[in-house]
C-alpha positions in Angstrom: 23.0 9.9 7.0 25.9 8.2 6.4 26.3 5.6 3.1 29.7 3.9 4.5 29.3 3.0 8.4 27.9 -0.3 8.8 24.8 -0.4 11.2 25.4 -1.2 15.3 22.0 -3.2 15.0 21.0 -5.4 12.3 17.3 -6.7 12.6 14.9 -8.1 10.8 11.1 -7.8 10.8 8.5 -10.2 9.5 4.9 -10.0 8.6 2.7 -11.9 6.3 0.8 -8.7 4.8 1.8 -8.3 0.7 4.7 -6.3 -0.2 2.1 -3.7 -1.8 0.1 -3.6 1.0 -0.4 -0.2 2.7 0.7 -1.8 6.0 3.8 -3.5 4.4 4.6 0.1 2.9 4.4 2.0 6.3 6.6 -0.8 8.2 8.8 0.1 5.2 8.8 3.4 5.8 9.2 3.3 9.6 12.3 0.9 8.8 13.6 4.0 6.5 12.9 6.7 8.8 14.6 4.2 11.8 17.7 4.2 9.1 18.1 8.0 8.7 17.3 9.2 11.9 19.2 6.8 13.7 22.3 8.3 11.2 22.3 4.5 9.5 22.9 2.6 13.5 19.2 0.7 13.0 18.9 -1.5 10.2 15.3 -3.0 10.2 15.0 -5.3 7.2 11.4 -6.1 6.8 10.0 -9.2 5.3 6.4 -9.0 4.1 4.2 -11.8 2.4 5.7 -14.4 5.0 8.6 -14.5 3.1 10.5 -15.9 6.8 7.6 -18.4 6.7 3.9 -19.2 7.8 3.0 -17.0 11.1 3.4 -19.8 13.7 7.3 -19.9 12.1 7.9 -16.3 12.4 6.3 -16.5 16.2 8.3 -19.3 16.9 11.6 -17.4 15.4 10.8 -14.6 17.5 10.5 -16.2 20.8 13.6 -18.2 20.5 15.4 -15.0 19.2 16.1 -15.9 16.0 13.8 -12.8 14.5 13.8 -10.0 16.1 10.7 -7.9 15.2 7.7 -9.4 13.9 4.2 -8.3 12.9 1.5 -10.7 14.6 -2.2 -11.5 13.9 -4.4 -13.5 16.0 -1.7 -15.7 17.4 -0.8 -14.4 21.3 -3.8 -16.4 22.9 -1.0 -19.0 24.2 1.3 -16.4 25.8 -1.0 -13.7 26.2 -4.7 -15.0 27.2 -6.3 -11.7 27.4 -5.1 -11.0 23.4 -8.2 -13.0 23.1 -10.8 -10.9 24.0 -10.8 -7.9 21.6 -11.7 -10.3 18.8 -15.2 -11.3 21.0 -17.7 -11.2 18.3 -19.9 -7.8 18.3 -18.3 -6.1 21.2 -17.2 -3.1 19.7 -19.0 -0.2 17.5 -16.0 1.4 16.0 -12.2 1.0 15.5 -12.1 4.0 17.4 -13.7 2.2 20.6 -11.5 -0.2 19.9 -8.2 1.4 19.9 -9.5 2.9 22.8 -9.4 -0.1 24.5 -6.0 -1.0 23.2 -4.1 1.6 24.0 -5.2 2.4 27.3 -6.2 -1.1 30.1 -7.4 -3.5 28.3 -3.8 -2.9 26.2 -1.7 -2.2 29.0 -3.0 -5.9 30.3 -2.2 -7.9 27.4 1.2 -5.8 26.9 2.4 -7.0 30.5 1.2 -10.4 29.5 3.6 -10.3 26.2 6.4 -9.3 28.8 6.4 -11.8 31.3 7.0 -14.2 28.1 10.0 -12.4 26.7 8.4 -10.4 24.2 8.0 -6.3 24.2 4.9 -4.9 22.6 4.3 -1.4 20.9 1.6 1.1 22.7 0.2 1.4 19.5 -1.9 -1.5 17.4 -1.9 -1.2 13.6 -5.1 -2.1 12.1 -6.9 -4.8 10.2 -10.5 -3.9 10.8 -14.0 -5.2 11.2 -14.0 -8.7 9.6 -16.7 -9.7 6.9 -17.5 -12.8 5.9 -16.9 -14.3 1.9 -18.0 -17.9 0.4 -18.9 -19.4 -2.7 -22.0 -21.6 -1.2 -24.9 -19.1 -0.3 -25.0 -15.1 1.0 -25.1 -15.4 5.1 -28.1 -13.7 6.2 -28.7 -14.9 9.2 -27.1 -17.2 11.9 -28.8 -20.2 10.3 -27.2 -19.5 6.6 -23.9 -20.7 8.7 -24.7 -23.9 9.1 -22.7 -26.6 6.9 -20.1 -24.1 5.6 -16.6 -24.9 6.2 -14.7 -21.4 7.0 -11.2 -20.6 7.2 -10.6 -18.6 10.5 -7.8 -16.5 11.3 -6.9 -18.7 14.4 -7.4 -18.6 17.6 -9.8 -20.5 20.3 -12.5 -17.7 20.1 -13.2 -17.1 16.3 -13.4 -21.3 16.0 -16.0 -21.7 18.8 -17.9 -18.7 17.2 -17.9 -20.9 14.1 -19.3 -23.9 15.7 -21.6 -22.0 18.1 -23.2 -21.0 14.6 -23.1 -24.6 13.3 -19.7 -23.7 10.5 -16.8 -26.3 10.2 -14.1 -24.1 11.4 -10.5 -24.4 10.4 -7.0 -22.7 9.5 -4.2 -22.5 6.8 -1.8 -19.9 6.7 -2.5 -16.4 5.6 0.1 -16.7 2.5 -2.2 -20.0 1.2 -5.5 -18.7 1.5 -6.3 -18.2 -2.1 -5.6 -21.4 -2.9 -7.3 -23.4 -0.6 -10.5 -21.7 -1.1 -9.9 -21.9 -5.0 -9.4 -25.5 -4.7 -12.4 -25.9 -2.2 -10.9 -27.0 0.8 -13.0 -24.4 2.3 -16.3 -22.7 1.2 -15.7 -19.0 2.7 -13.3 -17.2 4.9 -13.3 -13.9 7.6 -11.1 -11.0 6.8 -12.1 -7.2 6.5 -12.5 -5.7 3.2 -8.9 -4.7 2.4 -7.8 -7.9 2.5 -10.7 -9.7 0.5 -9.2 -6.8 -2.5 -5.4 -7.4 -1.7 -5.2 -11.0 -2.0 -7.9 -10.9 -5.2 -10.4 -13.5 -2.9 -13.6 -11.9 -5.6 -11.9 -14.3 -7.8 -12.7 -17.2 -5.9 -15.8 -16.1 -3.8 -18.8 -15.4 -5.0 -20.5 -13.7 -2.1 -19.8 -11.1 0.9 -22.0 -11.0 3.2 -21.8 -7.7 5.9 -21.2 -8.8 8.8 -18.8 -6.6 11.3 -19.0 -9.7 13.5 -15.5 -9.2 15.1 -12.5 -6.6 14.8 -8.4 -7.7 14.4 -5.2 -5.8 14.0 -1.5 -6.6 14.3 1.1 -6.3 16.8 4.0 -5.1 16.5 6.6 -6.7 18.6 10.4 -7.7 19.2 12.3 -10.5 21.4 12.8 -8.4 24.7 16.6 -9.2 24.5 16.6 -7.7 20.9 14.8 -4.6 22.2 16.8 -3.9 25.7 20.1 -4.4 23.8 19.1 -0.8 21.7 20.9 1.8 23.8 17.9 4.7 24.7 18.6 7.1 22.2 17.6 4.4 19.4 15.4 2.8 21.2 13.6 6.2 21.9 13.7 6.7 17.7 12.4 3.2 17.2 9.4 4.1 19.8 8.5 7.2 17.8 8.2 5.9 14.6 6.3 2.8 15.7 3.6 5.3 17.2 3.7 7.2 14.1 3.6 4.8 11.2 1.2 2.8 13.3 -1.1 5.8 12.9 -0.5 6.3 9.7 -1.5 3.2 9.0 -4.6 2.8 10.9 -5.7 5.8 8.7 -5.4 3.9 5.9 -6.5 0.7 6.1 -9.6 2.5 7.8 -10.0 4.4 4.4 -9.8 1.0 1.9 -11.8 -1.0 4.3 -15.0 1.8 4.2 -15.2 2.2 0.5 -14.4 -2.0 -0.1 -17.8 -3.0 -0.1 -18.2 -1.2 -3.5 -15.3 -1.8 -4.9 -15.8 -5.7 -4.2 -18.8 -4.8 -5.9 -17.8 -3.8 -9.2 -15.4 -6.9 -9.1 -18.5 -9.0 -9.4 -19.3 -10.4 -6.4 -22.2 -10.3 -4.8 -22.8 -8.6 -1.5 -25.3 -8.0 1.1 -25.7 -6.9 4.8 -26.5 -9.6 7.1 -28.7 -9.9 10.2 -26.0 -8.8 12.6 -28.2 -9.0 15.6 -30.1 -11.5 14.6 -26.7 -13.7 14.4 -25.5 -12.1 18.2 -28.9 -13.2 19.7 -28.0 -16.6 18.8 -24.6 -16.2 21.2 -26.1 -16.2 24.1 -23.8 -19.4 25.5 -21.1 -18.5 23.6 -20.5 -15.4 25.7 -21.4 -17.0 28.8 -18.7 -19.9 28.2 -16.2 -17.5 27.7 -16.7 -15.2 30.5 -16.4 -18.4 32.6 -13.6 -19.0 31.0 -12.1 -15.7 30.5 -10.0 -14.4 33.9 -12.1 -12.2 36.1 -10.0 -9.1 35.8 -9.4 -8.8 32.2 -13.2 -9.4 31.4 -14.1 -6.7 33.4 -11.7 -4.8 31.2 -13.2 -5.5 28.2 -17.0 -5.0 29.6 -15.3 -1.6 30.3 -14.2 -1.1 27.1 -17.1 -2.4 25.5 -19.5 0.7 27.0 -22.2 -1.3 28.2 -22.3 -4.2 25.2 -22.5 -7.2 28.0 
């Protein structure tokens, strides 16, 4: 590669995940790979820990072009409705049912979705995982141990009526000010998968986890379309291939730290257990039908599809 030309495309990349997270580490090393094998053409600075700002920012930046690549969450309900619907509470068995899903139909819906609003999405979605529930009031056995508790979602329409279907006090704060609102109490528990309970250190302000699975997220990796037609193919085509393969490199491991975090949350001194998972579905029953009344026609039947028989 050369060390003197100056690169034909300088972008940036944001994402809220820490800087030493595995998934900051493998957009890293997708940005390097971009670098060399694009003979130092592609720059791809990437931002972790919200260093551009809270998630809605970074969105916001994105669709008005002033970012370029960005890493999303749960927050592509308003462009994209069908983004929604992986996150339905106990649809899926397995990340591998679910990436299923992603990067076939159901994915190919929400990816033309993104489009028609000016935003390209990659094939492949990078993981998060199956979320679990922490909280410093009670361990959640059952549906009715949610009653009262005020919870910090990750956003989104779905995860807050799940909350209130179960009698919880939903509500959100930016992933970057988590640990602070549930040290000082402005909430009593919070959903993430296990990785991120150990990244961001929440044992130290939680003092149970309760096993839940209840719903599965992952990120999206996407760039303003303007951004991402100006690459001429050749890039563009190197871009695509690393994407695919840091994105499946990733899953890999955040699939590994999320299946061995229950014990390791364990040792940190917090106290888990495995809650009542159907028990807590059974008590759905209107939240599902609300939302398949709600829920376009077309994409539901995509996800009863994906789901293998769940509904």
């Amino acid at each position: 590669m050369s060390t003197n030309r100056q690169p034909r495309f300088h972008y940036r990349l944001g994402a809220n995940q820490p800087a030493d997270s595995p998934t900051a580490r493998r957009l890293a090393e997708m940005a390097a790979a971009i670098l060399a094998e694009t003979d130092g053409e592609c720059l791809i600075e990437v931002h972790p820990e919200s260093r551009l700002g809270p998630d809605p920012q970074m969105f916001a930046d994105l669709t008005q072009a002033r970012l370029q690549f960005y890493l999303s969450g749960a927050l592509l309900d308003r462009v994209a409705p069908t983004s929604a619907l992986p996150l339905m509470p106990f649809v899926f068995r397995d990340s591998a049912a679910v990436f299923a899903a992603l990067d076939g139909a159901l994915g190919d819906r929400i990816r033309s979705e993104l489009a028609a609003n000016g935003l390209y999405a990659f094939r492949r979605t990078w993981q998060n995982g199956f979320h679990h529930l922490t909280n410093s009031e009670r361990p959640i056995e059952r549906a009715a141990d949610f009653r009262g508790l005020k919870i910090r979602t990750p956003g989104g329409a779905i995860a807050a009526d799940f909350f209130r279907t179960l009698g919880a006090e939903p509500g959100m704060v930016p992933f970057a000010f988590m640990y602070e609102a549930l040290k000082a109490g402005t909430f009593d528990g919070q959903s993430d998968p296990l990785g991120v309970v150990l990244s961001l250190r929440l044992y130290e302000v939680q003092r149970y986890l309760s096993l839940t699975a209840h719903w599965w997220s992952g990120f999206t990796l996407l760039a303003h379309a303007a951004a991402w037609q100006a690459l001429p193919a050749a890039i563009g085509d190197v871009v695509e291939r690393n994407a695919d393969k840091f994105a499946l490199l990733q899953r890999d491991d955040i699939e590994q730290i999320n299946a061995s975090g229950a014990a390791a949350l364990a040792q940190s001194g917090i106290t888990v257990n495995t809650a009542d998972a159907e028990g807590i579905r059974a008590a759905l029953g209107d939240f599902y039908r609300r939302w398949q009344a709600n829920s376009d026609p077309a994409a539901w039947t995509l996800l009863e599809q994906a789901a293998g028989g769940f509904f």
